[in-house]
DOGUZA-985869 format. One line per field, with one value per residue (C-alpha): x, y, z. Coordinates in pm, whole numbers, plus 50000, padded with zeros to 5 digits. Each point is the difference from the previous one (the first is absolute). Layout:
// residues N
c1: X / ...
c2: Y / ...
c3: Z / ...
This chain:
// residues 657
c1: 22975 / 49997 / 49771 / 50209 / 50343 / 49796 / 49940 / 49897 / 49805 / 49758 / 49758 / 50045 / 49924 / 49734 / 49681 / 50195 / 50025 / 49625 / 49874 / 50185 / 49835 / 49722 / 50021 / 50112 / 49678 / 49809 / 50163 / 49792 / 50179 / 49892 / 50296 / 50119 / 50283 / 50172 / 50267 / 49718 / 49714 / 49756 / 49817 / 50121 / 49738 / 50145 / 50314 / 49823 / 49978 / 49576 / 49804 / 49653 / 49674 / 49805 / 49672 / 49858 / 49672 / 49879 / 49855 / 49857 / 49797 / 49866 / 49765 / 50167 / 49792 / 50134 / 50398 / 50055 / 49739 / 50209 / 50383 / 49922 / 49866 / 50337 / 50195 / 49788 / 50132 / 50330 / 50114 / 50264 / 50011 / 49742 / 50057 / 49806 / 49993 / 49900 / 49830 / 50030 / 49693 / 49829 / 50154 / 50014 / 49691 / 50069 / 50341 / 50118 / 49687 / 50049 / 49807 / 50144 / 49685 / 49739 / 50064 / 50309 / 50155 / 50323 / 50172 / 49709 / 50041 / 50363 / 49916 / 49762 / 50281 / 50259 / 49777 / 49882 / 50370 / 50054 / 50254 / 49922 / 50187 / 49918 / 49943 / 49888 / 50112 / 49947 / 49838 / 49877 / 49748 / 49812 / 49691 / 49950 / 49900 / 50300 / 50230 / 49981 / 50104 / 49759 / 49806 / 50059 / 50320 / 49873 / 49911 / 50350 / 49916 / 50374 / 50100 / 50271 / 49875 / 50203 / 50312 / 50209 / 49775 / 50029 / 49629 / 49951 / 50283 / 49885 / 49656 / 50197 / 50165 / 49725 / 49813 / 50311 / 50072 / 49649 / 50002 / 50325 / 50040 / 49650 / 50203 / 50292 / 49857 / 49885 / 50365 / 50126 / 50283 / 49764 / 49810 / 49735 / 49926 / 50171 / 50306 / 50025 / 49887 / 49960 / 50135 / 49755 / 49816 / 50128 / 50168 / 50171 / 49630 / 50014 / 50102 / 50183 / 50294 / 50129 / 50220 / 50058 / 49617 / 50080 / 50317 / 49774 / 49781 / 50269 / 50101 / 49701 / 49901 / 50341 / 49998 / 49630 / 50059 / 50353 / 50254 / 49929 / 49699 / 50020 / 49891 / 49859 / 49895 / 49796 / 49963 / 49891 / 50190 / 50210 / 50365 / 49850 / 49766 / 50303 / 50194 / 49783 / 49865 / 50263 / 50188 / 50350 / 49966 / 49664 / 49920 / 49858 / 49734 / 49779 / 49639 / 49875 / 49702 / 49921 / 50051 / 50329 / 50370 / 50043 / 50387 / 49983 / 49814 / 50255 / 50287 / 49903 / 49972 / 50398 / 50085 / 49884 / 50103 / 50284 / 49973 / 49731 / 49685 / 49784 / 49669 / 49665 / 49846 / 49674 / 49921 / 49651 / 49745 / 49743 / 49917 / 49869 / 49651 / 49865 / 49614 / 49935 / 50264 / 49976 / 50070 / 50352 / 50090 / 50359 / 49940 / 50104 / 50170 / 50263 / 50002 / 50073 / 50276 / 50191 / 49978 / 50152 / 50266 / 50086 / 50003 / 50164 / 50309 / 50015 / 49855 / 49759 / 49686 / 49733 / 49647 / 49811 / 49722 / 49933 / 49679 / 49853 / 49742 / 49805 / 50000 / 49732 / 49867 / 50228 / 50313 / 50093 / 50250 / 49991 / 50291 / 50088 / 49834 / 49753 / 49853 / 49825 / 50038 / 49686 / 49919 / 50054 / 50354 / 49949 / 50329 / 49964 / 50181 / 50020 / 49731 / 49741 / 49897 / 49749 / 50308 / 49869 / 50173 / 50087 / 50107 / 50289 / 50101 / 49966 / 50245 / 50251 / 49981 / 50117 / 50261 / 50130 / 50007 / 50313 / 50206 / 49893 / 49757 / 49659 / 49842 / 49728 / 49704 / 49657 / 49971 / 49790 / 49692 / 49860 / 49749 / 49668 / 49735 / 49664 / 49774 / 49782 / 49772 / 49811 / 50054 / 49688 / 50168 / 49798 / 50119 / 50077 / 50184 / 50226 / 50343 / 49863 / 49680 / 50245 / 50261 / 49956 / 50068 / 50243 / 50234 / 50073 / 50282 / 49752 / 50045 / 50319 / 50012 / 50272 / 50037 / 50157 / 49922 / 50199 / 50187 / 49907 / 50212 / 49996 / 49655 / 50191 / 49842 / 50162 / 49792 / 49602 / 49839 / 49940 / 49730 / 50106 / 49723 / 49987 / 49718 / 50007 / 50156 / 49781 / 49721 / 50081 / 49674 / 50222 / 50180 / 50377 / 50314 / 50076 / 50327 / 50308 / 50227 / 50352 / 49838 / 49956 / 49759 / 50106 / 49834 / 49637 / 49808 / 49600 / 49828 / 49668 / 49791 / 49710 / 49963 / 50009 / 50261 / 50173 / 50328 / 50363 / 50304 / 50265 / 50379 / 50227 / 49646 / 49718 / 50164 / 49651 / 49642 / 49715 / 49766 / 49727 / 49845 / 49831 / 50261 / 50063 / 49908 / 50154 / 50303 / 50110 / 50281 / 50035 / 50371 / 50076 / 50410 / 50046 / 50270 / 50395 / 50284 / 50197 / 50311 / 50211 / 50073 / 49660 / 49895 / 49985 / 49640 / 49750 / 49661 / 49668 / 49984 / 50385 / 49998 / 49699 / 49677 / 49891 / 49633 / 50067 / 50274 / 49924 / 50179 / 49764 / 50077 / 49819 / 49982 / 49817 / 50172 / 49866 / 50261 / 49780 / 50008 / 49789 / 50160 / 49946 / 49675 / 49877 / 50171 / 49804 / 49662 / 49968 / 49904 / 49647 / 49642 / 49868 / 50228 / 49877 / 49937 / 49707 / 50012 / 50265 / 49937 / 50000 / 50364 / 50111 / 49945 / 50332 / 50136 / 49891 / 50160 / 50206 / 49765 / 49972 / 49817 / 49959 / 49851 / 50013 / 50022 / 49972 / 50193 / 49857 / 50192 / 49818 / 50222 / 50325 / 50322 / 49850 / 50107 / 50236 / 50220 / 49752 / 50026 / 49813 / 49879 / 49821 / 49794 / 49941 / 50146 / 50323 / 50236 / 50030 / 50121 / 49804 / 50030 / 49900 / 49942 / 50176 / 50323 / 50067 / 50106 / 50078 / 49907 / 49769 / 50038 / 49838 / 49923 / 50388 / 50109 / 50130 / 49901 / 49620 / 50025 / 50140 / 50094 / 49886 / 50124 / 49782 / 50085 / 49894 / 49636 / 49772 / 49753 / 49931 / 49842 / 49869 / 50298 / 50018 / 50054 / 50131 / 50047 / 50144 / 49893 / 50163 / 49854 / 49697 / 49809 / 49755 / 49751 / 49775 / 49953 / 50047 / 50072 / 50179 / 50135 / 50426 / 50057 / 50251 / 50132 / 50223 / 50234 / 50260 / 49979 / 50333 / 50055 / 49725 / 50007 / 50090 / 49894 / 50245 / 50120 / 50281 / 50310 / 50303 / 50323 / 50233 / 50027 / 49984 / 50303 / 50195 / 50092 / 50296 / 49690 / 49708 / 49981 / 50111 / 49855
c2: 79852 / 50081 / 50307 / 50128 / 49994 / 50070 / 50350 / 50193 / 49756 / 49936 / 50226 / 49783 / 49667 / 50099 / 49983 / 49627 / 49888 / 50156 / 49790 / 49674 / 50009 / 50037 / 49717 / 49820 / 50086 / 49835 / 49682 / 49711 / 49678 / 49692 / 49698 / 49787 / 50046 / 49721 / 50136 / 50149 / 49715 / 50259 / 50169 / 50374 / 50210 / 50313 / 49927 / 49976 / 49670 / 49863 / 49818 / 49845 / 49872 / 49887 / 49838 / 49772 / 50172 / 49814 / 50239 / 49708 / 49922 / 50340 / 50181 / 50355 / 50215 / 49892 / 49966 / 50386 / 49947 / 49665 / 50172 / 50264 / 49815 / 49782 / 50365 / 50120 / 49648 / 50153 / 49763 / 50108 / 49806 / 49698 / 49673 / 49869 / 49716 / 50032 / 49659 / 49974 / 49786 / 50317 / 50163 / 49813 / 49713 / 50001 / 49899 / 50374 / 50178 / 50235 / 50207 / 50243 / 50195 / 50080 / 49777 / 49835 / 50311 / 50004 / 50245 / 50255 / 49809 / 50063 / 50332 / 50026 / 49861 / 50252 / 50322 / 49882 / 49888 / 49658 / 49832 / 49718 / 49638 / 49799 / 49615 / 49988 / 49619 / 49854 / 49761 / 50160 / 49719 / 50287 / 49716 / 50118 / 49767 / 49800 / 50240 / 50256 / 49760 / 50002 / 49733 / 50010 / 49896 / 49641 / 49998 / 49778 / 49738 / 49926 / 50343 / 49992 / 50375 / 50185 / 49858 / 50058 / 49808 / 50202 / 50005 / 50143 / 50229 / 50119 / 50115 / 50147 / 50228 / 50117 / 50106 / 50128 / 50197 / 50150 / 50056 / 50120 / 50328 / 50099 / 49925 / 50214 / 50352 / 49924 / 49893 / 50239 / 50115 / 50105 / 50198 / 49721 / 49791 / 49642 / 49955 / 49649 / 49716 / 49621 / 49732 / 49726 / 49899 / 49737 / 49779 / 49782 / 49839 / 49911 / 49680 / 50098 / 50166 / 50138 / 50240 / 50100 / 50090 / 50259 / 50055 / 50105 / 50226 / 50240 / 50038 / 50096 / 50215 / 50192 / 50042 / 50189 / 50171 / 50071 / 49908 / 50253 / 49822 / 49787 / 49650 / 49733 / 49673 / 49848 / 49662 / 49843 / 50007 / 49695 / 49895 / 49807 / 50223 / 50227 / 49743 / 49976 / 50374 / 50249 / 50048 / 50216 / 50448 / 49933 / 50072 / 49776 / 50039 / 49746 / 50012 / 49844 / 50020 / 50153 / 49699 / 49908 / 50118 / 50264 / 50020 / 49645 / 50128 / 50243 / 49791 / 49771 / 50320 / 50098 / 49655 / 50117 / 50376 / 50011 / 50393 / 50255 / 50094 / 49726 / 49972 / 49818 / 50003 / 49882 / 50006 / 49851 / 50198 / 49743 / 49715 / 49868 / 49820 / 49663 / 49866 / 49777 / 50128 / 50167 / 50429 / 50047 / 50254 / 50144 / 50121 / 50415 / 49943 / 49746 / 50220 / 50308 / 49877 / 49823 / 50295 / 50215 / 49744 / 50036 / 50379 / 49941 / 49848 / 50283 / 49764 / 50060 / 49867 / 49941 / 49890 / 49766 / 50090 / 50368 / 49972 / 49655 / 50112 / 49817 / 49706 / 50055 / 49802 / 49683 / 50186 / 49767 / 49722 / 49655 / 49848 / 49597 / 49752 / 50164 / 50309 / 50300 / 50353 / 50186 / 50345 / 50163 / 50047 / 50248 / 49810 / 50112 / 50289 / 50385 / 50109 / 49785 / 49872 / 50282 / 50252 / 50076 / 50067 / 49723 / 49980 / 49811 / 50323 / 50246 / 49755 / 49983 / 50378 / 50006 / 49817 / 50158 / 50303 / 49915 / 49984 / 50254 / 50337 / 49922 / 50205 / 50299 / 50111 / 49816 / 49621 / 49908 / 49819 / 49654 / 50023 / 49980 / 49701 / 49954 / 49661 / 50089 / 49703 / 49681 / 49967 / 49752 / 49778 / 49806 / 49699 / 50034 / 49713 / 49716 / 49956 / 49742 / 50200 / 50263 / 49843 / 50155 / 50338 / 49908 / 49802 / 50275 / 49791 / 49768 / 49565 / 49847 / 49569 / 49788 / 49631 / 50075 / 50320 / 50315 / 50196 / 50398 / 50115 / 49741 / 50224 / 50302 / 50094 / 50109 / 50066 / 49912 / 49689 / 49732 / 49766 / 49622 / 49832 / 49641 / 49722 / 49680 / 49700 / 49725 / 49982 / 50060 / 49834 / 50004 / 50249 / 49993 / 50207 / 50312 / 50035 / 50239 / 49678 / 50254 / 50273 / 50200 / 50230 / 50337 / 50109 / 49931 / 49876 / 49994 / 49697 / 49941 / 49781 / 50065 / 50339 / 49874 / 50062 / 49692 / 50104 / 50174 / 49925 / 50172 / 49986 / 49807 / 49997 / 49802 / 49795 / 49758 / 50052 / 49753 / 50023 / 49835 / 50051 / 49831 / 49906 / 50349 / 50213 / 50346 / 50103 / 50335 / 50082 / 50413 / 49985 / 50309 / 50132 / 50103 / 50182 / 49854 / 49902 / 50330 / 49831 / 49695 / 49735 / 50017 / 50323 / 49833 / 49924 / 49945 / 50022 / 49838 / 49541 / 49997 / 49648 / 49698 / 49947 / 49681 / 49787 / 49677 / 49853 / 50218 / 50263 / 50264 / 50164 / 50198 / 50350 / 50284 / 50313 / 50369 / 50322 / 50182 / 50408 / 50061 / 50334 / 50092 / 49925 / 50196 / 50315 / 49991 / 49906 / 49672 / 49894 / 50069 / 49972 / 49941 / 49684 / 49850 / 49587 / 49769 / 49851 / 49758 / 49635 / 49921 / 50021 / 49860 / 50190 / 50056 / 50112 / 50171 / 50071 / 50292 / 50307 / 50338 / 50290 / 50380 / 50270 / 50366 / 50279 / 50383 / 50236 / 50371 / 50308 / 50203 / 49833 / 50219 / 49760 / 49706 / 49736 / 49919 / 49657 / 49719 / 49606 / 49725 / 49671 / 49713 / 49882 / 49591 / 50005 / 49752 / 50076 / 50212 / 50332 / 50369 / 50279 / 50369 / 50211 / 49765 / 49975 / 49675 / 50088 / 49596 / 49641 / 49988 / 49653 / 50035 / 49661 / 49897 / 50368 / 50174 / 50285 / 50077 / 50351 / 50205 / 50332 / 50255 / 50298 / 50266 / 50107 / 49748 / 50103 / 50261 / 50218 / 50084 / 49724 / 49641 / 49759 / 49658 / 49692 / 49660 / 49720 / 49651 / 49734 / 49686 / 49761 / 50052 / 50371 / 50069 / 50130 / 49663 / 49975 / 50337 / 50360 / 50062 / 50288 / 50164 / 50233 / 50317 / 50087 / 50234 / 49744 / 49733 / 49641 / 49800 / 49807 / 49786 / 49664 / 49725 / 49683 / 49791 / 49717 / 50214 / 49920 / 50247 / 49835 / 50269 / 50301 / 50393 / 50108 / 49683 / 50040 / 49713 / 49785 / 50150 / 50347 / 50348 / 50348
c3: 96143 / 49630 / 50046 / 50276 / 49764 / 49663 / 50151 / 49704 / 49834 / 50221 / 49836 / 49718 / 50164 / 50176 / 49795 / 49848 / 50371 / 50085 / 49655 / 50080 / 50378 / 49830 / 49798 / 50346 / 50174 / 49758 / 49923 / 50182 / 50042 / 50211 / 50117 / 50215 / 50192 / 50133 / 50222 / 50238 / 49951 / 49875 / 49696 / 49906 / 49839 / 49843 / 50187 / 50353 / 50210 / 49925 / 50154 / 49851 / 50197 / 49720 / 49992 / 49651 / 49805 / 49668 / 49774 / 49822 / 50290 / 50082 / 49758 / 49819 / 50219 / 50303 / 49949 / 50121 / 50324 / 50103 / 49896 / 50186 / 50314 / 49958 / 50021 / 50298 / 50212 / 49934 / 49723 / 49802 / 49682 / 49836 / 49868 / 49671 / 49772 / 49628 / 49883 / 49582 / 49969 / 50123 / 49748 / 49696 / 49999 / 49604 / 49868 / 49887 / 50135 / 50229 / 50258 / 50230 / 50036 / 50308 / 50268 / 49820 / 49971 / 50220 / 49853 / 50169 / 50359 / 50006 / 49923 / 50278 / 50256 / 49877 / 50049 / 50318 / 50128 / 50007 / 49802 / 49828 / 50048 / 49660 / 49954 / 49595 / 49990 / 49802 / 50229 / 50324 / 50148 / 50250 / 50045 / 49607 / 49725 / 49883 / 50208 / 49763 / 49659 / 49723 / 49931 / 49657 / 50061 / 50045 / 49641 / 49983 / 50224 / 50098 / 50087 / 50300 / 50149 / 50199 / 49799 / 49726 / 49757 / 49715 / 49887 / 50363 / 49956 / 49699 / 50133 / 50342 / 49779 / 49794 / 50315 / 50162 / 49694 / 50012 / 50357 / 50109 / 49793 / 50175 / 50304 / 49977 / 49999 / 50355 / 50124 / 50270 / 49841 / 49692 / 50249 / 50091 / 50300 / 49945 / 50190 / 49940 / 49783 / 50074 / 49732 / 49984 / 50360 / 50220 / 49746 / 50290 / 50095 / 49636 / 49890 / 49668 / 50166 / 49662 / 50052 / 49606 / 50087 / 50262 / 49776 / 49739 / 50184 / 50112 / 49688 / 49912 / 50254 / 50014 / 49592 / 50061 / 50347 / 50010 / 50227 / 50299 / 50091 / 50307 / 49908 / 50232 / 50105 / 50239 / 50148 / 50321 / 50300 / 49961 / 49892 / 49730 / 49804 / 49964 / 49846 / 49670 / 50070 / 50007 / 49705 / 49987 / 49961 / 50108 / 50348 / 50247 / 50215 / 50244 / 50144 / 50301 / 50237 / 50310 / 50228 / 49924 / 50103 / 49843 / 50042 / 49857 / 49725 / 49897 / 50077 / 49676 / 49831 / 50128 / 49824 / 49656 / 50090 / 50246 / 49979 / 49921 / 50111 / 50193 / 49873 / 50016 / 49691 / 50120 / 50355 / 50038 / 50164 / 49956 / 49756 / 49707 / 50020 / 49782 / 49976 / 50301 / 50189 / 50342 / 49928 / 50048 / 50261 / 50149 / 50357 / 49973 / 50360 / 49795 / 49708 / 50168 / 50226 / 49737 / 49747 / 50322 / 49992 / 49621 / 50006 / 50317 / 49843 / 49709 / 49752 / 49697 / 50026 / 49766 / 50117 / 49785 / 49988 / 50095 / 49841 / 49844 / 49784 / 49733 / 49755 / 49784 / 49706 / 49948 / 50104 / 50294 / 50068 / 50175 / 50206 / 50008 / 50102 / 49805 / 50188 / 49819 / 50148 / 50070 / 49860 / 50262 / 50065 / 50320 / 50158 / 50373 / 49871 / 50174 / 49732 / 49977 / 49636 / 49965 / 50129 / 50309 / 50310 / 50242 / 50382 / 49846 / 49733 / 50330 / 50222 / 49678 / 49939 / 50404 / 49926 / 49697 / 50200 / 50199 / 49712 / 49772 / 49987 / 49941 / 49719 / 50154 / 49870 / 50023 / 49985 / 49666 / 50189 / 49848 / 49709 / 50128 / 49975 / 49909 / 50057 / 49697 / 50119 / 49846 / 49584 / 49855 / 49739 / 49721 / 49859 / 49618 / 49818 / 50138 / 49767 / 49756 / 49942 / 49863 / 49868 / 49638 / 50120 / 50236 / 49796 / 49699 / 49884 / 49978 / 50039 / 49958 / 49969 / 50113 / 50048 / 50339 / 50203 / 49934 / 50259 / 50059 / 49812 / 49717 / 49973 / 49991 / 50368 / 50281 / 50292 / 50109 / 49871 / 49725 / 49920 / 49901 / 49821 / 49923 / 50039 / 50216 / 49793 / 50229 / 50174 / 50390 / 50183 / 50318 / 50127 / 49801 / 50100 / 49781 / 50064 / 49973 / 50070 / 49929 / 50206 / 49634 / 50081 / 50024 / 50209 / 50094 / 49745 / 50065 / 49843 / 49858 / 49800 / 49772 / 50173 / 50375 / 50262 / 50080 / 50211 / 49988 / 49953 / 50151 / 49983 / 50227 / 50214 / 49841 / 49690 / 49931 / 50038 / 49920 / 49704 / 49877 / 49626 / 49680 / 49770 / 49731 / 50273 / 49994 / 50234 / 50076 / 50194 / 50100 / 50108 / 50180 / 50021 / 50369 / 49991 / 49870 / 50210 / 50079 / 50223 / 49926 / 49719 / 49898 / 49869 / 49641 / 50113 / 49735 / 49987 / 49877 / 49984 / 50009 / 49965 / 49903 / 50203 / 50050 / 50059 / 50149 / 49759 / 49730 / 49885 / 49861 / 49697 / 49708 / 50207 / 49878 / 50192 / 50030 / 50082 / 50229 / 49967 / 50283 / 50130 / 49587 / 50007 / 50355 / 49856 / 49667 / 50177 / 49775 / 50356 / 50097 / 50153 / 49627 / 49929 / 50292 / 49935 / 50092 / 50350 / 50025 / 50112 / 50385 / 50129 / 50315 / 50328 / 50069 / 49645 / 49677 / 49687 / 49984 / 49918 / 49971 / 50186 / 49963 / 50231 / 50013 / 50284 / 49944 / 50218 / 50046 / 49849 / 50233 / 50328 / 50033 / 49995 / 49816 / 49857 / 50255 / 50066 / 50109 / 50041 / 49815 / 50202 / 49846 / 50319 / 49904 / 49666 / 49932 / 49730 / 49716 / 49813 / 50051 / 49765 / 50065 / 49704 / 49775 / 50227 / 50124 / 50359 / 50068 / 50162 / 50312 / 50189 / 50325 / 50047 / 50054 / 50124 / 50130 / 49775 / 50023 / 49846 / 49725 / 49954 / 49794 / 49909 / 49938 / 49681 / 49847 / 50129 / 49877 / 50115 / 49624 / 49868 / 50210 / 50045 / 49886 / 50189 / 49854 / 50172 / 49859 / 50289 / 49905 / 50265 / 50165 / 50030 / 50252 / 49821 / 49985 / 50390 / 50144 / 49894 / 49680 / 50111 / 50030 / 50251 / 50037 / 50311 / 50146 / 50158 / 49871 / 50092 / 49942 / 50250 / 50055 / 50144 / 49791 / 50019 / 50306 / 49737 / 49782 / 50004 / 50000 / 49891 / 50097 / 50234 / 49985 / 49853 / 49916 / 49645 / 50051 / 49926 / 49842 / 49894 / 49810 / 49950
């Protein structure tokens, strides 16, 4: 109307009105709006179908071949956590570099067109050690985490001040893929129910990001996790499984959020798995017809997990009563841990297809396999035979036994060393009598196997032994508690041992730098020690082994993925090449084999096999051989006498991702 009585000066206002739509046509903005229950994306109504990828569970090389299979199933956006123990295992150090660098990942999603949905904590649990926390954090033994104790606090915003401004060039309205950022993770299954917490943490994250950036929580779909979970100009969000009601599920959601968009922050396509349990699987006929329901109802959706992927080394977590994750954290997801495509991806891509274009072009196929065969392994030393290059802190005494990370050790394993204050003719209970070891300890005197103990399991074992007889004690840490009141979990003889009546005291202890000491070789064939005495038939002390396999540079598209099995061996930690790519346990299951990527093979140079069994190898009574194969086992039958104490999905009593 202006232009049509301005007459004359329209010439004039032209090239302003041409720059300022410009300037229009570039602006990116991402909201809610709550008069029509939806997201607007650049002023247009959005919709997101989502699906959760860890970056810290997938090797560097792979993050573009897995975003880009997520884009092909017609995905619009992903969902990630960033844990800060992965981050910063130092207080003030650092490392945002190779496969912790998640600045290049959301770089990756942007150019290949997802956007990016943000959890950075700073607790995230994802099955991950301590949910994400440092253990360093510990280090004050009456820390409240996840509250507004202000040594906590303090440490929150140190990371949060390191993290954050990496964070914000990746925003969408700076051009980058996040459109929205979670505050904390599931605070109402916690028990602190501090509010100044979550208080505190918008703050925070509005005085980095801004205050154009959608904010978010989630929490389980019930009434009462919203109560200590949602906090005010923060929105709320719920996640629920694929059996339940789904309109029931948002309903709680409507409680917290009366208006806005409905959404499922994690739908579950599948499940987590622990040692000794059954594999966990979600049927893709429920999955399929429930996620048809959500989109069905215009509701976002994000599936957790999309793809599962890896915990390598020491990374993973352990749920209450105690219950350590295994390595492999494939999930039952769409992709499978090694990325490859599932009957259950192609029957979610269907469904996506309803309710949005699916992508064209060619599908990117799974990475290939190779079963690379038998691997001949030679015994070298067992722990005490090398405990003077394995400890390089070197011995530390104590009248009673120091915890982990009293030791200034975080991860792997410890020796205790003290001697036998009596003569034990008979058999006499060693005994964890306050269930204080943390969290299988394997026992030995005078250099023979005598039993294990293992926590909340096997608390006593018998032992017999000449008065000044040496003890040793490898306690292994498992994994700690990622969900619940407990993830202050510490490590290491967390409280006394005792033999008979007798409290035993005078410990010798020794930091163990084992993944230190495979990298630099100290290691080897030419350390090897005499024979050790007889053990029992059904146990040995804790030793290592090494083999070697060469793979031709003349074959065209080698190395490629592969799988390790340990036919007949128990339990224990494998390196390749130095990298320690986790725990094998196929005695309880269900895991029999891990994955391994194949760059961390060579066709160069022979690669290097070591193998920490810490109960019983084969090697005396049949072939001492590993195997690589070109097909994952992870769900292998576990023996009939576990016992589950809650069911899939029901965080109300038990668990959070």
């Amino acid at each position: 109307m202006c232009l049509l009585r301005a007459g004359n000066t329209i010439l004039l206002l032209l090239p302003l009105l041409l720059l300022f739509g410009q300037s229009l046509s570039v602006s990116r903005s991402f909201s809610i709006d709550y008069q029509n229950d939806c997201f607007r994306k650049d002023g247009d109504v959005f919709r997101y179908i989502s699906g959760s990828i860890h970056y810290f569970r997938i090797p560097r090389i792979y993050w573009k071949d897995r975003l880009l299979k997520m884009y092909m199933a017609g995905l619009n956006a992903i969902q990630t956590y960033i844990p800060w123990n992965f981050h910063e295992e130092s207080p003030g150090v650092y490392n945002f570099e190779g496969d912790r660098d998640f600045e290049h990942f959301l770089q990756l999603a942007n150019d290949i067109g997802l956007l990016v949905i943000l959890r950075p904590g700073p607790y995230v649990c994802s099955e991950w050690d301590m949910g994400g926390l440092p253990a360093w954090l510990l280090k004050k033994k009456n820390i409240v985490l996840r509250s507004s104790d202000p040594d906590y606090l303090a440490a929150v915003d140190r990371w949060m001040g390191k993290l954050l401004p990496r964070v914000k060039p990746y925003l969408y309205q700076s051009g980058g893929p996040i459109i929205s950022v979670q505050v904390e993770n599931e605070y109402g299954s916690y028990f602190a129910c501090d509010y100044n917490y979550l208080r505190h943490l918008t703050k925070l994250f509005r005085s980095y990001l801004g205050n154009d950036v959608v904010l978010f929580t989630t929490d389980g779909g019930g009434i009462s996790y919203l109560k200590c979970g949602t906090i005010q100009d923060v929105y709320a969000t719920v996640d629920f499984g694929p059996n339940g009601n789904i309109s029931a599920g948002f309903a709680v959601q409507r409680y917290a959020e009366p208006h806005g968009p409905l959404i499922n922050s994690e739908f579950y396509t599948g499940w987590l798995d622990h040692w000794g349990w059954p594999h966990s699987v979600v049927a893709t006929s429920q999955l399929t017809k429930s996620l048809n329901t959500i989109l069905a109802m215009g509701a976002n959706v994000n599936m957790y997990m999309f793809i599962g992927g890896t915990t390598f080394g020491y990374w993973n977590g352990a749920n209450t009563p105690y219950a350590p994750q295994p390595t492999s954290y494939d999930f039952n997801a769409p992709l499978s841990e090694a990325g490859d495509l599932t009957e259950k991806y192609y029957a979610v891509r269907e469904v996506i297809k309803k309710y949005r274009k699916i992508p064209e072009g060619p599908m990117p196929p799974s990475t290939p396999k190779y079963a690379y065969g038998s691997v001949t392994m030679k015994k070298l030393q067992t722990i005490t035979d090398a405990l003077d290059k394995l400890s390089l802190s070197g011995p530390v005494k104590s009248k009673y036994p120091l915890t982990f990370l009293d030791l200034n050790q975080a991860f792997g394993f410890v020796l205790y060393r003290t001697f036998l204050p009596l003569a034990c003719i008979t058999p006499i209970p060693l005994s964890s009598p306050l269930n204080g070891v943390h969290d299988r300890a394997y026992v030995s005197i005078n250099g023979v196997a005598v039993g294990i103990l293992e926590r909340n399991k096997v608390l006593s074992i018998n032992v017999t032994g000449n008065a000044g007889s040496q003890l040793d004690i490898l306690v292994e840490n498992m994994g700690r508690i990622n969900y619940g009141k407990d993830i202050n979990d510490f490590k290491g003889l967390v409280t006394n041992l005792t033999l008979g009546e007798y409290v035993l005291t005078d410990w010798t202890m020794y930091s163990l730098s084992i993944d230190e000491a495979i990298n630099q070789g100290i290691i080897d064939e030419d350390g090897a020690a005499p024979e050790d005495p007889p053990q029992p038939a059904a146990l040995s002390l804790p030793t290592f082994y090494r083999g070697s396999f060469i793979i031709p540079d003349g074959i065209p598209d080698l190395p490629q993925d592969t799988y390790i099995k340990l036919p007949s061996w128990r339990k224990g930690q494998i390196w390749i090449n130095g990298f320690n790519l986790g725990r094998y346990w196929p005695a309880r299951g269900p895991q029999v084999t891990l994955f391994v990527p194949a760059h961390l093979l060579s066709t160069a140079v022979p690669n290097n096999l070591t193998v920490l069994e810490l109960e019983n190898a084969p090697c005396s009574s049949g072939p001492c051989t590993v195997e690589f194969t070109d097909s994952p086992i992870i769900n292998a039958t576990v023996l009939p006498n576990y016992k589950q104490s809650w069911s899939l999905f029901d965080k109300g009593i038990m668990l959070g991702l």
